[in-house]
N, C-alpha and C positions, 0 to 999 in steps of 0.2 A: 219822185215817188213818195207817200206819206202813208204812213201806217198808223194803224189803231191800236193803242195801250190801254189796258184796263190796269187798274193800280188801287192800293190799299192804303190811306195814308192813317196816323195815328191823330186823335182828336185837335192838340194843339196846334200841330201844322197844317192840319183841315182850316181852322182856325184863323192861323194867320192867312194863309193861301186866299180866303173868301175876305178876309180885312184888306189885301191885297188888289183883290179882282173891281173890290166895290170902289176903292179911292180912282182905281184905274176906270172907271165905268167898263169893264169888260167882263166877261163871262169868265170862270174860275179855268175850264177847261183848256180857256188860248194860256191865261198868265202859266197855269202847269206847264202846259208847250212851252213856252217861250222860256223860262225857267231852265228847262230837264234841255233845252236845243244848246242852249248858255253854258250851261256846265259841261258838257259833252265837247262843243267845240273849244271850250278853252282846255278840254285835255285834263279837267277838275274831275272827274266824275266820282263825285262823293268823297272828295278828300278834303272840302271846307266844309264848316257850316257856318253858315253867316246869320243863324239866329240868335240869341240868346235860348238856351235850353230852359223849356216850360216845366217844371215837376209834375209827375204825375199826380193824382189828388190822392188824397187815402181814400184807402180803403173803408167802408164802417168800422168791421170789425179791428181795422189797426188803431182808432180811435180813442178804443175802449183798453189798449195793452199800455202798464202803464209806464212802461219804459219806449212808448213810440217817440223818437224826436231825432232831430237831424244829427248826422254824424259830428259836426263839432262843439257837440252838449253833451254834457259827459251824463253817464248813464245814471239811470236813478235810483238802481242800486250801488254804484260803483264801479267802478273798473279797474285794476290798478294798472294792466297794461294799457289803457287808456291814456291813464296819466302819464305814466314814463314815455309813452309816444309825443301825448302835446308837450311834454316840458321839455321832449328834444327837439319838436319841431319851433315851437316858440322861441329858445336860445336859438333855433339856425334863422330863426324870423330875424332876430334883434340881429345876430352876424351880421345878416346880409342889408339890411336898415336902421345902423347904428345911430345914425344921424336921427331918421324920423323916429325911433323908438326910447330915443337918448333920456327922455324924460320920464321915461316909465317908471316908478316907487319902487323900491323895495316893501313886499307886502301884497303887489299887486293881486297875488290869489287867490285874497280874503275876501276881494273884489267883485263879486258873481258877473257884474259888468265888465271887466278890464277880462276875465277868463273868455266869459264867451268873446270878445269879440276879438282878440290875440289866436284862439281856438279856428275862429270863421275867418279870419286875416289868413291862416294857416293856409286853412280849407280851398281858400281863393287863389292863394299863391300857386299851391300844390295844382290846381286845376288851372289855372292860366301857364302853366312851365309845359302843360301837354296840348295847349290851345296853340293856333295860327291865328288867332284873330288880334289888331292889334288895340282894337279898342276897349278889349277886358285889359289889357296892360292900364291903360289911361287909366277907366273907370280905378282899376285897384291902386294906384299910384294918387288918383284925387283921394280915396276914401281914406288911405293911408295918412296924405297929409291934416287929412281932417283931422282924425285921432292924435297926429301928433300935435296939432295945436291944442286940444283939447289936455294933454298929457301937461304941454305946458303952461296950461294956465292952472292946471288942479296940481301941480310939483310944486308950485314956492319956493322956497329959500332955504327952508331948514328939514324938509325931506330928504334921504338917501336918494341918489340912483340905484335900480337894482342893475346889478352885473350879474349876464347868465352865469350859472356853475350846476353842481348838484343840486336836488330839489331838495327841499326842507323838508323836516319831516312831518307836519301836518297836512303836506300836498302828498307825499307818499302814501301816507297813513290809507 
């Protein structure tokens, strides 16, 4: 017996779904079927998602507000609990990736570069430790090594290591 579902989906998995159907040469409606039959019979039913999650787009008028930007860019007025969040999340970064972080300066801060992406390092961690997927592990594990090489080519000889501790007081500030 087969029954009929009428269903709502949000633009970017419309999206994929029809990117989907077209490689497959088949109509969108069978790959939905065969999809939603998949998940069900493996007893999954909606506890993976096997896509990368698409953003939504802005808004106009968030465009125009001038503090709009992603959570791990620090605000445009400031934030101090902002800061005391990344500079605890960033030392539990380096804790737990002492090795690939090992090169990171004393000063790093000052850096607008070495912030935001230590900030989105966070960001990504913090969001793959609630994920089942094991490919955003890879994915962050490649991007990590990258940056470590990077650390160590821009550290030399006669720069500090930074070692987590208190934040300084120009980061506080």
């Amino acid at each position: 017996m087969s029954h009929r579902l009428k269903i709502t989906l949000p633009e970017p998995a419309m999206t994929q779904l029809e990117a989907i159907a077209e490689q497959r040469e088949e109509p969108v409606s069978r790959i939905a079927a065969q999809m939603v039959c998949n998940q069900t019979a493996d007893g999954q039913t909606g506890k993976h998602n096997h896509t990368i999650p698409v953003p939504e787009p802005a808004e106009v008028g968030e465009l125009d507000d001038p503090d709009c930007h992603a959570p791990w860019i620090e605000p445009v007025m400031g934030d101090p609990d902002w800061r005391q969040r990344m500079w605890s999340s960033i030392s539990d970064l380096h804790e737990r990736y002492p090795r690939e972080l090992g090169h990171l300066k004393e000063g790093w801060w000052e850096d607008t570069t070495h912030v935001e992406m230590l900030c989105a390092l966070v960001f990504w961690r913090n969001w793959i430790d609630r994920s089942d997927d094991p490919r955003y592990e890879l994915a962050f594990h490649a991007q990590l090594a990258d940056y470590s090489r990077e650390l160590r080519q821009e550290g030399g000889s006669v720069t500090r290591a930074w070692k987590p501790g208190a934040p300084p007081d120009e980061w506080a500030a």
